[in-house]
Backbone as a printed PyTorch tensor [residue, N CA C, xyz], in Angstrom:
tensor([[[-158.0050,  -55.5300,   58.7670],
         [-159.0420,  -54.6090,   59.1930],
         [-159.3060,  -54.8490,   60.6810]],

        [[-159.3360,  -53.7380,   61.4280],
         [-159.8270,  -54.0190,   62.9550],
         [-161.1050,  -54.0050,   63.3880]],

        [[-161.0420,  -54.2940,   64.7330],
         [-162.6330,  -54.8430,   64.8600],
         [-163.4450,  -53.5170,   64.6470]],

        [[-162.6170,  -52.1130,   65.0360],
         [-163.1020,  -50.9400,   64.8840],
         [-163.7550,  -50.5230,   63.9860]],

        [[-162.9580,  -50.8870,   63.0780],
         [-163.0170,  -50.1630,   61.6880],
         [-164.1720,  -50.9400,   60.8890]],

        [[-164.2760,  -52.1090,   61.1050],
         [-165.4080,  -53.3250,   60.6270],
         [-166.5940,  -52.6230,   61.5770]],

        [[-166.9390,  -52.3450,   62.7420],
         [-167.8180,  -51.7450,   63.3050],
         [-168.6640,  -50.5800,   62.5300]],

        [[-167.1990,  -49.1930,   62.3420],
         [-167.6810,  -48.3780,   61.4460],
         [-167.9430,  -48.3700,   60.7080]],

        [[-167.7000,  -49.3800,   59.4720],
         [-168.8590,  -50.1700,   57.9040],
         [-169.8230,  -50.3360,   58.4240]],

        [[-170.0170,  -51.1630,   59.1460],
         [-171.0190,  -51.8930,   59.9500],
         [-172.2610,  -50.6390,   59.6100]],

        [[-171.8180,  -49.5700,   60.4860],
         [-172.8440,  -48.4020,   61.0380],
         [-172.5810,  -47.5920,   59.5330]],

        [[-171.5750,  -47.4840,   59.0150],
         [-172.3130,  -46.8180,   57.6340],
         [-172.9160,  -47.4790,   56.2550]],

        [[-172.5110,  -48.7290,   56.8420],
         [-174.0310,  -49.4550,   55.5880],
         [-175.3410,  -49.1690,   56.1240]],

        [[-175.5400,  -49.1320,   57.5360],
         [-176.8240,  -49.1490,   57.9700],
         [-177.4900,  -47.8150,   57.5400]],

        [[-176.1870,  -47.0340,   57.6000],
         [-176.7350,  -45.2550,   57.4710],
         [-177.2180,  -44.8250,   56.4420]],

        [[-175.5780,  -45.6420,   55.5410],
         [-176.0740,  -45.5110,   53.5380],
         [-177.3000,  -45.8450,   53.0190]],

        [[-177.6970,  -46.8700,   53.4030],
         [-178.5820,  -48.2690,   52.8700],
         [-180.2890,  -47.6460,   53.3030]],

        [[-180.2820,  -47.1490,   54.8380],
         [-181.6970,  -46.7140,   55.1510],
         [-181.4410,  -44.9100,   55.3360]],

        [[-180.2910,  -44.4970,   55.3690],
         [-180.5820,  -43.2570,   54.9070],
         [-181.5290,  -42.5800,   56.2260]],

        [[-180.4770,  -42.9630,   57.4900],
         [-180.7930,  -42.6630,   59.0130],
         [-179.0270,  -42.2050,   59.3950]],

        [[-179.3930,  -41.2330,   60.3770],
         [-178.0820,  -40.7740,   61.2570],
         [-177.7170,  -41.8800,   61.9180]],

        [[-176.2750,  -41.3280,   62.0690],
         [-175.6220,  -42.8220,   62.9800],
         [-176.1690,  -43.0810,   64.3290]],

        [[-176.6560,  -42.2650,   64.9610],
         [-177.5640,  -42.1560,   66.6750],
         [-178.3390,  -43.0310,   66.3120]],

        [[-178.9950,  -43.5260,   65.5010],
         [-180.1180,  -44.2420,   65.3190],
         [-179.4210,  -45.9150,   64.9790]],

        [[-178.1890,  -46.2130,   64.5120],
         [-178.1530,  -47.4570,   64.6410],
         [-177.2200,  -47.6950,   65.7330]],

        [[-177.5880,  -48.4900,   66.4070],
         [-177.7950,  -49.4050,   67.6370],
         [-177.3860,  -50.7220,   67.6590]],

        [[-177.3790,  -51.3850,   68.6570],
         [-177.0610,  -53.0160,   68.4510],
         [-178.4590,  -53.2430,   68.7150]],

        [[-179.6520,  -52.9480,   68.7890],
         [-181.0570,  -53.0510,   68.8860],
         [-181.8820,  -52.8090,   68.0530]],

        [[-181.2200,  -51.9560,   66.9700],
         [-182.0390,  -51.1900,   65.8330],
         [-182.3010,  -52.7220,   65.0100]],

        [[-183.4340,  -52.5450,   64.6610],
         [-184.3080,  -54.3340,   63.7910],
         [-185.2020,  -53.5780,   62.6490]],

        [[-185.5600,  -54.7070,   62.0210],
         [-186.2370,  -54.7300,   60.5910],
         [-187.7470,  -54.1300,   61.1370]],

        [[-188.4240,  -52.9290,   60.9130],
         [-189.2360,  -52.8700,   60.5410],
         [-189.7130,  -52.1990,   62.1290]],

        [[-188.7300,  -51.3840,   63.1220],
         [-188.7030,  -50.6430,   63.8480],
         [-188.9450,  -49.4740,   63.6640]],

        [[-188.3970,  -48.8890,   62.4290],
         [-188.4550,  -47.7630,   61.8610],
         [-188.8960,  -47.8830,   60.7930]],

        [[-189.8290,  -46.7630,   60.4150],
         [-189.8160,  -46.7240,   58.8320],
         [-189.2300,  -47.3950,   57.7880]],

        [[-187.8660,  -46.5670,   57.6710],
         [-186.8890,  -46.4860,   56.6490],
         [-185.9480,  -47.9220,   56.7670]],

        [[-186.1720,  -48.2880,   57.8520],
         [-185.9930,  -50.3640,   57.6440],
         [-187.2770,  -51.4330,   57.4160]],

        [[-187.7540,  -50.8770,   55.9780],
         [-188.7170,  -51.7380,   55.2290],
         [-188.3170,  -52.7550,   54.2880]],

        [[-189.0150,  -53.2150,   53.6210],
         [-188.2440,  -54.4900,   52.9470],
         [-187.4190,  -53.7920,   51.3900]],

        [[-187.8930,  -52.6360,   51.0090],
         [-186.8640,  -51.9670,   50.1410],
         [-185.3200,  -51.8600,   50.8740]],

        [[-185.8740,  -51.0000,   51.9400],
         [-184.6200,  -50.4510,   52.6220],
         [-183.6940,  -51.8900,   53.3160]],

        [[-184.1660,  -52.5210,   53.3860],
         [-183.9850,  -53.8970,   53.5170],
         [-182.9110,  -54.7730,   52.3300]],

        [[-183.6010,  -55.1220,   51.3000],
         [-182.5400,  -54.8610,   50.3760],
         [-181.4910,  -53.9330,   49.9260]],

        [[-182.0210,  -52.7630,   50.0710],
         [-180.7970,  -52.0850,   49.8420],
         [-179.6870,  -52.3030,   51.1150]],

        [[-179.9810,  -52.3340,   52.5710],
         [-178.9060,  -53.1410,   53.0510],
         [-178.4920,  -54.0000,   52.7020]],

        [[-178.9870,  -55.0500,   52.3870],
         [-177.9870,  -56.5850,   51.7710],
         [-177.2320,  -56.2860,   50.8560]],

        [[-177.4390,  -55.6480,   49.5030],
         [-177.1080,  -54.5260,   48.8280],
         [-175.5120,  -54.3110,   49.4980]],

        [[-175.4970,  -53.3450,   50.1090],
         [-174.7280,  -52.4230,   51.0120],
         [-173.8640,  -53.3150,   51.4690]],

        [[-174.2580,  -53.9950,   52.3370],
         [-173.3220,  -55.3640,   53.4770],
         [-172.5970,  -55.9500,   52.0330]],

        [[-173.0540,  -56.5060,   51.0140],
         [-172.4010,  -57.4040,   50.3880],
         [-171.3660,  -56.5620,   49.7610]],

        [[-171.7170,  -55.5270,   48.9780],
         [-170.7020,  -54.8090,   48.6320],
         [-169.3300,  -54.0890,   49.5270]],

        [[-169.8630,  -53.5890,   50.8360],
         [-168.8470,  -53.1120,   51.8630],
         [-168.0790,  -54.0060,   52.2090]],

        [[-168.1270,  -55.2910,   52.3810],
         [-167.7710,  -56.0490,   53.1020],
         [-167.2980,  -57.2200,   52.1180]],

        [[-167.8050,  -57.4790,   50.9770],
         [-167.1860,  -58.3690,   49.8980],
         [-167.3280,  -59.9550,   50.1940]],

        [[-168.7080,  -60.2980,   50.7580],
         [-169.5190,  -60.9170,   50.9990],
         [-170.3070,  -61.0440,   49.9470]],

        [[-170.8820,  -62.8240,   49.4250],
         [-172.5040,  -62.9470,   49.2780],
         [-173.3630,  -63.6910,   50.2920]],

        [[-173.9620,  -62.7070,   50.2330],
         [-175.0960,  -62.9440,   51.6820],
         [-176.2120,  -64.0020,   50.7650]],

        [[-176.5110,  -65.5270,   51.5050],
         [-177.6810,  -66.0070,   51.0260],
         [-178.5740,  -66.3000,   51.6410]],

        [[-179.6220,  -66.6500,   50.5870],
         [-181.1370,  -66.7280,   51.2040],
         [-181.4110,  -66.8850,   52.8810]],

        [[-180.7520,  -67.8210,   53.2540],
         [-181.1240,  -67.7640,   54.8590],
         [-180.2530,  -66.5510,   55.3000]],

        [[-179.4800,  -66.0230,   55.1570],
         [-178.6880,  -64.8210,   55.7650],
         [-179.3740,  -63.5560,   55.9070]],

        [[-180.2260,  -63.0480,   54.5060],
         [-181.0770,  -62.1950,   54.1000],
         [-182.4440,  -62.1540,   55.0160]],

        [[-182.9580,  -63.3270,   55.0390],
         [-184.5050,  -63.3030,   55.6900],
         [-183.5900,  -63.3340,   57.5260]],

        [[-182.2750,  -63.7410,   57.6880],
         [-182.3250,  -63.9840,   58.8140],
         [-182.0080,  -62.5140,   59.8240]],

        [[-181.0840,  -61.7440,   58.7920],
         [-180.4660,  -60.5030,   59.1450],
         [-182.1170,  -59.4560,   59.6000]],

        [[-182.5260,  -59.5840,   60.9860],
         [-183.3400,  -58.7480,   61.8400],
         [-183.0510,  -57.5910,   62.5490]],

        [[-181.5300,  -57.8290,   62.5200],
         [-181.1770,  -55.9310,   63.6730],
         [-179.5660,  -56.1080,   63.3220]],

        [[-179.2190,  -54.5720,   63.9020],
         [-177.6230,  -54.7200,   63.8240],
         [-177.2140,  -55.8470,   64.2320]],

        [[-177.3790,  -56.6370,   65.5850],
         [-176.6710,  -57.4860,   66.2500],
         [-176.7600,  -58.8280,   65.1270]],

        [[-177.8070,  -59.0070,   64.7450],
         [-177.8080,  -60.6840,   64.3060],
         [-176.9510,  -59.9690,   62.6480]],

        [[-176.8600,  -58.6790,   61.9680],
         [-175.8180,  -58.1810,   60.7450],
         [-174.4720,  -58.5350,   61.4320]],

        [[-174.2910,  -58.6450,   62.2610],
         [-172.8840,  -58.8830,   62.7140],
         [-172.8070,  -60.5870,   63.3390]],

        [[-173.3780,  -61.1490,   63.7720],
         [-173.0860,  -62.5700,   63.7490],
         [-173.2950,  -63.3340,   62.1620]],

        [[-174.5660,  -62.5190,   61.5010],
         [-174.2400,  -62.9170,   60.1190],
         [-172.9590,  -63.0650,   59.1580]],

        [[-172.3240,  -61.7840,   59.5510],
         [-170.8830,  -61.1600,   58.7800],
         [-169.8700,  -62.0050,   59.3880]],

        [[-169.9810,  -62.5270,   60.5590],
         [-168.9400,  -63.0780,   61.5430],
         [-168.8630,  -64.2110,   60.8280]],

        [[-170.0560,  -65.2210,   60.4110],
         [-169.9580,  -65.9710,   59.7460],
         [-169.2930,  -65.9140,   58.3830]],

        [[-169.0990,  -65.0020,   57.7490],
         [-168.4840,  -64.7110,   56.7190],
         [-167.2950,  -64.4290,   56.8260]],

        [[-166.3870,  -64.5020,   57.8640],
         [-164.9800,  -63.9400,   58.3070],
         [-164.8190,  -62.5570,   58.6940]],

        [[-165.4440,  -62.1500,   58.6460],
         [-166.0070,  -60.5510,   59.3370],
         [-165.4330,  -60.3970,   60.6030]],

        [[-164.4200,  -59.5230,   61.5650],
         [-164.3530,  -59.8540,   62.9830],
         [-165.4430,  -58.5760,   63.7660]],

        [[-166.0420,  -58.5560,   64.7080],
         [-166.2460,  -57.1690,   64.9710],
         [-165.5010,  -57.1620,   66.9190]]])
């Protein structure tokens, strides 16, 4: 998988999961900026990431995952490249 293509999961878990256009995720977009990134929509990303990506995300990963950028050093940790 290329770093591309891991990018574009990236931005359509965020899209699937909170159910926002892709303009709206960002490497800035964070928990609780918007609406629709509440702690439901919240889980349903972890949700999303673990399944897209074939990852289990734990407890510190979950409370730690705050915006796109730190979802992608999270995933990186998981063998993820972006």
């Amino acid at each position: 998988m290329t770093n591309a293509e891991n990018l574009n999961k990236l931005q359509v878990c965020f899209t699937t999961a909170l159910g926002v256009p892709a303009e709206v995720v960002t490497e800035t977009l964070a928990y609780n900026s918007i609406r629709e990134w509440d702690s439901l929509g919240h889980m349903n990303l972890m949700s999303e990431l673990e399944s897209v990506f074939d990852v289990m995300l734990d407890t510190d990963d979950i409370l730690g995952l705050s915006s796109v950028g730190k979802a992608k050093e999270i995933l990186t940790k998981h063998g993820v490249t972006f």
